[in-house]
Structure formats: structure tokens, C-alpha cells
mmCIF file of the N, C-alpha and C atoms, coordinates in Angstrom:
data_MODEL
# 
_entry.id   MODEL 
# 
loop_
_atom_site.group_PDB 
_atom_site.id 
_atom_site.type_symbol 
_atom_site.label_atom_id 
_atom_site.label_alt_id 
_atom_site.label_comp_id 
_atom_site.label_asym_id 
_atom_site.label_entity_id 
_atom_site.label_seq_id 
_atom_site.pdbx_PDB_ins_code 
_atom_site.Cartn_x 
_atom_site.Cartn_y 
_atom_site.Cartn_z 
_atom_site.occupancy 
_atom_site.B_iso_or_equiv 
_atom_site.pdbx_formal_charge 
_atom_site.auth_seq_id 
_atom_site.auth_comp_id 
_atom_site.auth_asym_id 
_atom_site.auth_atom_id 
_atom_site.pdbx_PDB_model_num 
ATOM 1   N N  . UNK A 1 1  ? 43.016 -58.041 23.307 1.00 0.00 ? 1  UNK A N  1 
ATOM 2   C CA . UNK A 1 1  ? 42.662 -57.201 22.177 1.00 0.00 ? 1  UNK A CA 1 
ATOM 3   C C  . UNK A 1 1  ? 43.084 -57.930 20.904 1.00 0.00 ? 1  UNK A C  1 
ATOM 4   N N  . UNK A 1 2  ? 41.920 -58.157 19.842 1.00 0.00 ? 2  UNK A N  1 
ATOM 5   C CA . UNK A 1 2  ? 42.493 -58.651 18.693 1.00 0.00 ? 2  UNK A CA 1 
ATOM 6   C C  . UNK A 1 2  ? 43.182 -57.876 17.780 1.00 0.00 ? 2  UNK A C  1 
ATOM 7   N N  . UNK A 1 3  ? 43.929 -58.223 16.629 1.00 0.00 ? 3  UNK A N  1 
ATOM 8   C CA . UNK A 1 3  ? 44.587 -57.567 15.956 1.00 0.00 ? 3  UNK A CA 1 
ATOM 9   C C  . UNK A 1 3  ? 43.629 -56.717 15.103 1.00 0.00 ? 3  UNK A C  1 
ATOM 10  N N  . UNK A 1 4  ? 42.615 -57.640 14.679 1.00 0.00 ? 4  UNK A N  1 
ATOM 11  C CA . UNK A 1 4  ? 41.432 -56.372 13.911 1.00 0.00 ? 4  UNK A CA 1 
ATOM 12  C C  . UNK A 1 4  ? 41.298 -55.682 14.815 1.00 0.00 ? 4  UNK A C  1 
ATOM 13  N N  . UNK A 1 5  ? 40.881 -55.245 16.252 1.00 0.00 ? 5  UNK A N  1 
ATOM 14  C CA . UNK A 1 5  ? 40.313 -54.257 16.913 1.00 0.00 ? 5  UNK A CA 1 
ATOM 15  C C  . UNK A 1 5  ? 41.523 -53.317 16.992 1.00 0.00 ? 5  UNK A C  1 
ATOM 16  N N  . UNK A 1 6  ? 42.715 -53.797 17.241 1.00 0.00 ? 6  UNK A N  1 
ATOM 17  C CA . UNK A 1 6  ? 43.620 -52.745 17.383 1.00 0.00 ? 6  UNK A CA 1 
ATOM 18  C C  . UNK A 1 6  ? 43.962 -52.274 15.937 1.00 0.00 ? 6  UNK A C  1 
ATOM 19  N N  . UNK A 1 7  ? 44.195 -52.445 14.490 1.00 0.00 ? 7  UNK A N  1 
ATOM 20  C CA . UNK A 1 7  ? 43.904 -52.368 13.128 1.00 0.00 ? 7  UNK A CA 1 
ATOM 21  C C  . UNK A 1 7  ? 42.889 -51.272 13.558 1.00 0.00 ? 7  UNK A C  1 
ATOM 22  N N  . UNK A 1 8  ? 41.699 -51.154 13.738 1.00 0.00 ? 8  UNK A N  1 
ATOM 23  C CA . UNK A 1 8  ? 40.906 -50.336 13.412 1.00 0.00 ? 8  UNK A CA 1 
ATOM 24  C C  . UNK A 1 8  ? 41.277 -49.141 14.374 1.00 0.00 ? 8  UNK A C  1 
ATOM 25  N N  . UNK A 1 9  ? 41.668 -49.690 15.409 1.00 0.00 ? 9  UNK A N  1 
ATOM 26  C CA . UNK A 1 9  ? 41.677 -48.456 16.473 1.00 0.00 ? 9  UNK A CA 1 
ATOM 27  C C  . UNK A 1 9  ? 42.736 -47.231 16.123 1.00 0.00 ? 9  UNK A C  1 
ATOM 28  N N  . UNK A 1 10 ? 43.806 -48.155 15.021 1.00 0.00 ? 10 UNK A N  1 
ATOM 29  C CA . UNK A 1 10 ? 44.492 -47.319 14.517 1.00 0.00 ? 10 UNK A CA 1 
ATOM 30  C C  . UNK A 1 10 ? 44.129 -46.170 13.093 1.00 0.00 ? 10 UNK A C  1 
ATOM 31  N N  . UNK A 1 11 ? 43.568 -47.094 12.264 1.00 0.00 ? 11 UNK A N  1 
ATOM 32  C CA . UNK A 1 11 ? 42.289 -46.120 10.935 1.00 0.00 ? 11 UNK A CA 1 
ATOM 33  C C  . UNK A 1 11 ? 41.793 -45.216 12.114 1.00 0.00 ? 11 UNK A C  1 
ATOM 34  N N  . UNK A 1 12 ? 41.186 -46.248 12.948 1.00 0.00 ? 12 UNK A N  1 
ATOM 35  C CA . UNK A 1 12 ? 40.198 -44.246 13.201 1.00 0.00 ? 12 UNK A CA 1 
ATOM 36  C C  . UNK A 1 12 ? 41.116 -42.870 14.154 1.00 0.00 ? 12 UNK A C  1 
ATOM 37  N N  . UNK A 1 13 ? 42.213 -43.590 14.636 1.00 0.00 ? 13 UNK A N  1 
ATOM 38  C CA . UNK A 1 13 ? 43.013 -42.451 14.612 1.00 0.00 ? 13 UNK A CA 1 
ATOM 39  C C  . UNK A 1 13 ? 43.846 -41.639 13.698 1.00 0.00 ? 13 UNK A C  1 
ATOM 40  N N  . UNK A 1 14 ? 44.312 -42.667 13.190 1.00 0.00 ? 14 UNK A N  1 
ATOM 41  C CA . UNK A 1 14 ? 44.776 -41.634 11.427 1.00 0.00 ? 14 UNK A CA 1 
ATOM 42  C C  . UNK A 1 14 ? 43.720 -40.935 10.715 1.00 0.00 ? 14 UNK A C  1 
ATOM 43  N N  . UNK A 1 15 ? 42.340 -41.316 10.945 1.00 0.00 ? 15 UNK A N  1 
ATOM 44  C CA . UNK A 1 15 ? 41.669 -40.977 10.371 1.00 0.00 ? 15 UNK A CA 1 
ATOM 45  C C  . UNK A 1 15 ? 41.167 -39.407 10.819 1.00 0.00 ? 15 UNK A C  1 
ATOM 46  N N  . UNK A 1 16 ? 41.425 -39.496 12.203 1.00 0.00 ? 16 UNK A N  1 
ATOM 47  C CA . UNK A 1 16 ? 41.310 -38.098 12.803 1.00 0.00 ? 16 UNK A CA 1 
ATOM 48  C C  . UNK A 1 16 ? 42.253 -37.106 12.433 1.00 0.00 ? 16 UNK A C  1 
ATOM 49  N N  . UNK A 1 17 ? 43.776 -38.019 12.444 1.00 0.00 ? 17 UNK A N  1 
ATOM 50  C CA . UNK A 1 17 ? 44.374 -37.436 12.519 1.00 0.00 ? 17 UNK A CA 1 
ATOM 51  C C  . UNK A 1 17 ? 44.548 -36.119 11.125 1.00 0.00 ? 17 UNK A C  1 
ATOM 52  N N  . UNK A 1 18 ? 44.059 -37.062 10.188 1.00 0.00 ? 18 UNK A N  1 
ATOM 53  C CA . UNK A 1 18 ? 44.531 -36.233 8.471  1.00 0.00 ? 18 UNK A CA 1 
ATOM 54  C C  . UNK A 1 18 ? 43.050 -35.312 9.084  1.00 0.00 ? 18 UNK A C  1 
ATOM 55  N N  . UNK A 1 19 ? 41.837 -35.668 9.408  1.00 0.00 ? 19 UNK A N  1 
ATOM 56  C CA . UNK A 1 19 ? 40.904 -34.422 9.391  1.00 0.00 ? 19 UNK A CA 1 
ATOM 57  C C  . UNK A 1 19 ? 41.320 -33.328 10.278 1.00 0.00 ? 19 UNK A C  1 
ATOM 58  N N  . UNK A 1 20 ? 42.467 -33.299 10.994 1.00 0.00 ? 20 UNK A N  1 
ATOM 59  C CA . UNK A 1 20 ? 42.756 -32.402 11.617 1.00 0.00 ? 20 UNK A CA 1 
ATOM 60  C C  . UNK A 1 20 ? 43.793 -31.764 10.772 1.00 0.00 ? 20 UNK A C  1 
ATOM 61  N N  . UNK A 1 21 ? 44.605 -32.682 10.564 1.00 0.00 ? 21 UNK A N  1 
ATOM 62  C CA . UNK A 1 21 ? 45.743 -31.771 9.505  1.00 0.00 ? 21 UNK A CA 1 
ATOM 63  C C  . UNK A 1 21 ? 44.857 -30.974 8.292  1.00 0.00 ? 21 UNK A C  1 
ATOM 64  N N  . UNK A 1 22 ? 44.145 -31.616 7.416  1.00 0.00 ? 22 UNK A N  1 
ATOM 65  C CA . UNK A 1 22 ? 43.083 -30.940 6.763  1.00 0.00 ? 22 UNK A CA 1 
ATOM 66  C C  . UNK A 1 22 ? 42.631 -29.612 6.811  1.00 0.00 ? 22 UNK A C  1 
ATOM 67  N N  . UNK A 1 23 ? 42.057 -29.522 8.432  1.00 0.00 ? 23 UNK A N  1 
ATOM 68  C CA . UNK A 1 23 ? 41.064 -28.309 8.922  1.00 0.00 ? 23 UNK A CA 1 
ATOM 69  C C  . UNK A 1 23 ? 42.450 -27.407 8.827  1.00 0.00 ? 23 UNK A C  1 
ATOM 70  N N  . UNK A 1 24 ? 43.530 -27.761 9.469  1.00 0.00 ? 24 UNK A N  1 
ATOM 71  C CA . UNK A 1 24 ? 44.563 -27.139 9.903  1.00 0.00 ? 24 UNK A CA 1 
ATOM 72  C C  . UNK A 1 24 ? 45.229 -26.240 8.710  1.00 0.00 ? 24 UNK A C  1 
ATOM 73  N N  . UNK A 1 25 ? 45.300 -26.865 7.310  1.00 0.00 ? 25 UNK A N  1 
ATOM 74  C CA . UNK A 1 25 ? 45.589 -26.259 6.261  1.00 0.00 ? 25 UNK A CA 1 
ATOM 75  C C  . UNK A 1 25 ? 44.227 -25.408 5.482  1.00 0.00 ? 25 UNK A C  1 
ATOM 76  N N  . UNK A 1 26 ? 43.494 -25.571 5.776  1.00 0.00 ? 26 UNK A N  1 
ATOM 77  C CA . UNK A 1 26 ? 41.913 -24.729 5.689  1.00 0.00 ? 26 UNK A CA 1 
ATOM 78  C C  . UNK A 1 26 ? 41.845 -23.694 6.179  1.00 0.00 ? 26 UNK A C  1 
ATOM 79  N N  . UNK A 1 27 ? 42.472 -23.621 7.585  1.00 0.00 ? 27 UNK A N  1 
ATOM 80  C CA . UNK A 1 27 ? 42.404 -22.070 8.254  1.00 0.00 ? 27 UNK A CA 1 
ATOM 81  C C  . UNK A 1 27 ? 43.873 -21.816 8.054  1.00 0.00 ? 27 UNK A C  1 
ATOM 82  N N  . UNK A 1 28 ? 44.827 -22.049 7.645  1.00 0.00 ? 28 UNK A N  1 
ATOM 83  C CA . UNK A 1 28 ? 46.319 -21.311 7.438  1.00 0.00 ? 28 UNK A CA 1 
ATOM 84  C C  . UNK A 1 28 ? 46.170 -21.363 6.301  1.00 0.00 ? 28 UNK A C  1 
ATOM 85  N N  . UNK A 1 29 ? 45.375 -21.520 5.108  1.00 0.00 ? 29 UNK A N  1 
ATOM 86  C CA . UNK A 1 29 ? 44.785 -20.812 3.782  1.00 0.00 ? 29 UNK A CA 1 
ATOM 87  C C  . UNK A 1 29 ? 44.152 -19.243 4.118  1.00 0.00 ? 29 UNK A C  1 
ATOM 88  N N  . UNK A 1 30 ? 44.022 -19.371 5.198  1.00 0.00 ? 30 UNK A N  1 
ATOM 89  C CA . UNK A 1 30 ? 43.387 -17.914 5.485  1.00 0.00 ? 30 UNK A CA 1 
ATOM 90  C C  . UNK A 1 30 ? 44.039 -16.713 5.537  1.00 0.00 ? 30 UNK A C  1 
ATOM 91  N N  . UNK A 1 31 ? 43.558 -15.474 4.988  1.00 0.00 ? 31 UNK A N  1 
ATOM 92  C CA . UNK A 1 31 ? 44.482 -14.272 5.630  1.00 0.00 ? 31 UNK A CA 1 
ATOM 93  C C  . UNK A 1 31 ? 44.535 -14.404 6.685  1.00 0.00 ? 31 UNK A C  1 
ATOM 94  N N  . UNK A 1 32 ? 45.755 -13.725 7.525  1.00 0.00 ? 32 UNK A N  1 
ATOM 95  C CA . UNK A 1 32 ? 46.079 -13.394 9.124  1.00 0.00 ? 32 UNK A CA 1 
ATOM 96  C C  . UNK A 1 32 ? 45.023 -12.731 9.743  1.00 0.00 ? 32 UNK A C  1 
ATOM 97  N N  . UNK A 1 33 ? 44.348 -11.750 8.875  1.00 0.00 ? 33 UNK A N  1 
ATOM 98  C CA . UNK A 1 33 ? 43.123 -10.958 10.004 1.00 0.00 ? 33 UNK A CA 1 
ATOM 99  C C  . UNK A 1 33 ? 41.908 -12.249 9.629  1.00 0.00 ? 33 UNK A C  1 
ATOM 100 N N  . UNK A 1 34 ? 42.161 -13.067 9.139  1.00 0.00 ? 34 UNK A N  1 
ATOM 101 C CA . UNK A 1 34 ? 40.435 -13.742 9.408  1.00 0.00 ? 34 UNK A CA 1 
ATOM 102 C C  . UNK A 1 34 ? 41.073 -14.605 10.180 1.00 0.00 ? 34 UNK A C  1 
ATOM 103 N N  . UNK A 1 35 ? 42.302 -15.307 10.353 1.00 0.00 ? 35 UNK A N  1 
ATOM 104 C CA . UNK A 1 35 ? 43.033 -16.452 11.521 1.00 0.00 ? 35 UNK A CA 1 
ATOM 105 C C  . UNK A 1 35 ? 42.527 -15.494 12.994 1.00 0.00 ? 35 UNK A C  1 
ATOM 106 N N  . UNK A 1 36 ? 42.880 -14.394 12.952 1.00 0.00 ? 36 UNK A N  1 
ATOM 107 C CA . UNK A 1 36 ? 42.493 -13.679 14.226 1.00 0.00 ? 36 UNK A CA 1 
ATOM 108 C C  . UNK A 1 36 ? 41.478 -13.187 14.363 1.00 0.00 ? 36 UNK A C  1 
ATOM 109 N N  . UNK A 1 37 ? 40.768 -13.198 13.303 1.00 0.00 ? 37 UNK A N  1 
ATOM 110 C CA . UNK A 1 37 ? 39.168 -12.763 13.784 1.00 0.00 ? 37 UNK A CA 1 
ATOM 111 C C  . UNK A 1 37 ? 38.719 -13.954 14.156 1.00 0.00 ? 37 UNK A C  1 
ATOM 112 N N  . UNK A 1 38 ? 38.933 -15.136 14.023 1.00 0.00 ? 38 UNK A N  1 
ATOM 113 C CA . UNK A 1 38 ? 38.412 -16.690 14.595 1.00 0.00 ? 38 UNK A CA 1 
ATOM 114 C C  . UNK A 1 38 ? 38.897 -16.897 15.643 1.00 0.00 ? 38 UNK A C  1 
ATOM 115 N N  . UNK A 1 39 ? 40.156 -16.608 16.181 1.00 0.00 ? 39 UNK A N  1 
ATOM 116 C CA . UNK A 1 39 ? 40.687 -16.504 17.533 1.00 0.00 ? 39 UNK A CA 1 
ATOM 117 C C  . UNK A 1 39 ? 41.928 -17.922 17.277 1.00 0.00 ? 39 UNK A C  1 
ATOM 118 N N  . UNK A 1 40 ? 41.885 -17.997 16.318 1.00 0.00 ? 40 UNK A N  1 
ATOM 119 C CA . UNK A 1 40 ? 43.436 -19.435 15.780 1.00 0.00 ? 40 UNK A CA 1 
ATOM 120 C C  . UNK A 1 40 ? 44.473 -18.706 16.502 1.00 0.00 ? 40 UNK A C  1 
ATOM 121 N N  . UNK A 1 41 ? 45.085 -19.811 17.696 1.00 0.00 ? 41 UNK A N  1 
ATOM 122 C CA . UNK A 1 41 ? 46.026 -19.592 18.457 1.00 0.00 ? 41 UNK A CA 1 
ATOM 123 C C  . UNK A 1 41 ? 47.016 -19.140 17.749 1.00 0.00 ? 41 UNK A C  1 
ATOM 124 N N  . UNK A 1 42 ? 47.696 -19.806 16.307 1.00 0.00 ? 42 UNK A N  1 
ATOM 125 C CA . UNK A 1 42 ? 48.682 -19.269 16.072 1.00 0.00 ? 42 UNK A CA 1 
ATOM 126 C C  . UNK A 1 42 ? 48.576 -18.748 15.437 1.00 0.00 ? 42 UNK A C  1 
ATOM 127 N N  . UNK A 1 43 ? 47.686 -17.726 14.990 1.00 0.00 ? 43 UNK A N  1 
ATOM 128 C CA . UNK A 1 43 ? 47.619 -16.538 13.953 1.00 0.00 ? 43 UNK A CA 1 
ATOM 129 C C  . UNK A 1 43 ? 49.124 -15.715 13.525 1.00 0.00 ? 43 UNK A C  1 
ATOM 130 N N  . UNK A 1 44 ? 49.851 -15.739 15.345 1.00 0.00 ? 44 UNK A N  1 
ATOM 131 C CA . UNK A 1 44 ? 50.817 -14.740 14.732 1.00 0.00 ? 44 UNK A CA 1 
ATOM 132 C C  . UNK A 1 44 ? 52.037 -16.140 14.378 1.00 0.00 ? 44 UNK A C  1 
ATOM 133 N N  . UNK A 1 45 ? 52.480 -17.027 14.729 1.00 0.00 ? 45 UNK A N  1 
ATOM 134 C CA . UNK A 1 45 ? 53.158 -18.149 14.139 1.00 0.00 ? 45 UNK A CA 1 
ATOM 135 C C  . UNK A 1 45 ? 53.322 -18.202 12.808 1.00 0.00 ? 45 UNK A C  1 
ATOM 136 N N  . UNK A 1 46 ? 51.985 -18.246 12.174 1.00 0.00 ? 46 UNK A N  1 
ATOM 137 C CA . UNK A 1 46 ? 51.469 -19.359 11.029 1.00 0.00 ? 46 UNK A CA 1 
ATOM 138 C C  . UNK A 1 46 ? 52.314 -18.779 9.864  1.00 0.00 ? 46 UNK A C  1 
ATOM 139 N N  . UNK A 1 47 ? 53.173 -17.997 9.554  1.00 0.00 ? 47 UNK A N  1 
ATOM 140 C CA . UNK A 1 47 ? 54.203 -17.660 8.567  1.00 0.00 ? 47 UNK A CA 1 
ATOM 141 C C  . UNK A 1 47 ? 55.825 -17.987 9.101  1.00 0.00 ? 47 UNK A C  1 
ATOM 142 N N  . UNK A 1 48 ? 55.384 -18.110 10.142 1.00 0.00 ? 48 UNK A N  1 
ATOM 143 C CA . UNK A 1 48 ? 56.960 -18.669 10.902 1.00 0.00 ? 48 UNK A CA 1 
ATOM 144 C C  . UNK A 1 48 ? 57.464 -19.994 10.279 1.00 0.00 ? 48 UNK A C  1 
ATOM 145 N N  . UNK A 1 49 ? 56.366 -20.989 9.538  1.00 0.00 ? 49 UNK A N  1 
ATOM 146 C CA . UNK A 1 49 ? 56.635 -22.361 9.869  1.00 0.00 ? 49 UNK A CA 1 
ATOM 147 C C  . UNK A 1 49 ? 56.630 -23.118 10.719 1.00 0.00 ? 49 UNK A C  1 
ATOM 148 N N  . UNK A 1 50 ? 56.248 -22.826 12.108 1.00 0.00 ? 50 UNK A N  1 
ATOM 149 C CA . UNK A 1 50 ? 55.956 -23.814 13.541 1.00 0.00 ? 50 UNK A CA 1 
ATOM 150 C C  . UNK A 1 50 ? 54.191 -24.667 13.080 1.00 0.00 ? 50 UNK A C  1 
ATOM 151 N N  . UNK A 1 51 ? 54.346 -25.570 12.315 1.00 0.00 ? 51 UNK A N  1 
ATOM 152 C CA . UNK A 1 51 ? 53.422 -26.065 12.111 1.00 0.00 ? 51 UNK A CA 1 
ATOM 153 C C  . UNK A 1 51 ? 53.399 -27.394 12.637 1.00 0.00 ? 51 UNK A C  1 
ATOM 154 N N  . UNK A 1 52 ? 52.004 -27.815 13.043 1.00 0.00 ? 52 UNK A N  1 
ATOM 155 C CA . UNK A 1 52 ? 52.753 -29.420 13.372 1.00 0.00 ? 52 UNK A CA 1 
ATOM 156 C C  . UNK A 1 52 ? 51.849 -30.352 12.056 1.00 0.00 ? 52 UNK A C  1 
ATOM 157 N N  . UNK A 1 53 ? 52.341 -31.278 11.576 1.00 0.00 ? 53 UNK A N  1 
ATOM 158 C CA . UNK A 1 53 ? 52.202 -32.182 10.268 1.00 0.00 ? 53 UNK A CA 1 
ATOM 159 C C  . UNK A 1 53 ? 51.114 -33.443 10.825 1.00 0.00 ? 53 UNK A C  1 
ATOM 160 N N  . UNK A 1 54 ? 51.245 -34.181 10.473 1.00 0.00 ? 54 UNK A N  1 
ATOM 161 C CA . UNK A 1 54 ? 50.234 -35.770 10.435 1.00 0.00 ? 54 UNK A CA 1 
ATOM 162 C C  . UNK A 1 54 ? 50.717 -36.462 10.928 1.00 0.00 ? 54 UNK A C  1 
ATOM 163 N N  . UNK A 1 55 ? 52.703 -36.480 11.040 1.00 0.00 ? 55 UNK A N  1 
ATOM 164 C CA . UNK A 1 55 ? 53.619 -37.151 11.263 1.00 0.00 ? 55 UNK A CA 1 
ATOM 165 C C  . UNK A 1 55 ? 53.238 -36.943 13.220 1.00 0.00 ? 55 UNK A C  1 
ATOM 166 N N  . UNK A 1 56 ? 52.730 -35.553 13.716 1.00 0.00 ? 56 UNK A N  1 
ATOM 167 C CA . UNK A 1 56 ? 52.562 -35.426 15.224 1.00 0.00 ? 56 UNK A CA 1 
ATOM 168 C C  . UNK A 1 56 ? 51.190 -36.603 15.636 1.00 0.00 ? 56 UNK A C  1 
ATOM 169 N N  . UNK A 1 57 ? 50.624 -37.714 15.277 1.00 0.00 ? 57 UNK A N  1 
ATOM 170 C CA . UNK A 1 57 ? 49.316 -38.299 15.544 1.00 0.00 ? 57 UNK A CA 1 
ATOM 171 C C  . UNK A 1 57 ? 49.698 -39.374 16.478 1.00 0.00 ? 57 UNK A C  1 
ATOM 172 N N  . UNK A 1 58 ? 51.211 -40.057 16.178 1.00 0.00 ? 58 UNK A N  1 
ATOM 173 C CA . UNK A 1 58 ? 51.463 -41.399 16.399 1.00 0.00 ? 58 UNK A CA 1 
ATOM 174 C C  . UNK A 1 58 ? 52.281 -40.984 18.106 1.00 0.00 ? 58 UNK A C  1 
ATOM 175 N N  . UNK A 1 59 ? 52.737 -39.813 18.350 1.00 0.00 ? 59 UNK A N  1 
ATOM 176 C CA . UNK A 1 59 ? 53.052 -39.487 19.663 1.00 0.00 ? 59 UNK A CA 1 
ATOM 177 C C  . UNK A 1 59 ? 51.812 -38.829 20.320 1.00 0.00 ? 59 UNK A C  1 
ATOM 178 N N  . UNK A 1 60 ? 50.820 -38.923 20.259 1.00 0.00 ? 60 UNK A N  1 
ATOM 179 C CA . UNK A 1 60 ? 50.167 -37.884 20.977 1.00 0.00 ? 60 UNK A CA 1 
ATOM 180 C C  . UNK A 1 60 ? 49.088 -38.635 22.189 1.00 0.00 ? 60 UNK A C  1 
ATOM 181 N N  . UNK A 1 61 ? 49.538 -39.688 22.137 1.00 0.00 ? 61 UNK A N  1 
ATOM 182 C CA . UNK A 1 61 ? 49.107 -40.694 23.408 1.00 0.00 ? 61 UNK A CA 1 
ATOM 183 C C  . UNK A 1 61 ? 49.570 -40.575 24.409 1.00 0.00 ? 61 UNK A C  1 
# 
């Protein structure tokens, strides 16, 4: 594996990774009854602070 291929392999996982953190702050912008009218697992969490950050991308292999 060259270093560019692994370089990129890493962009396009960070790259997932922030569009997920993204979406993730998109629906916890939401009131609690529209988190649960969508069926968002942690509807009842999401004021707790159990959030997971951008920092969770680099373990999730």
C-alpha cells in the first residue's frame, strides 16, 4: 500500500467521519418530540451529554 493510497483512505474516512458528526448535531438541534418522532435512538440521552464527538472515527475499526 502506498502512502498516497493510505493518505486518502484516511480523508475519506474523516471525511465521513465530520458528515456524521454534522448529521448528528442536525438532529440534536431538534426538539425531543421530533428526535422521537424520527425514531433517534437517543432521543431520551441527548440532554444527558452521552454524545459521541469526531474524536470516536479513529477507533472505530
Amino acid at each position: 500500500m502506498s502512502i498516497l493510497s493510505s493518505i486518502g483512505r484516511l480523508a475519506t474516512e474523516f471525511s465521513a467521519a465530520r458528515a456524521r458528526y454534522q448529521t448528528e448535531r442536525a438532529i440534536h438541534s431538534l426538539p425531543i418530540e421530533l428526535q422521537k418522532d424520527i425514531g433517534w435512538p437517543e432521543a431520551a440521552d441527548t440532554r444527558t451529554g452521552s454524545r459521541l464527538g469526531v474524536g470516536s472515527w479513529a477507533g472505530a475499526k
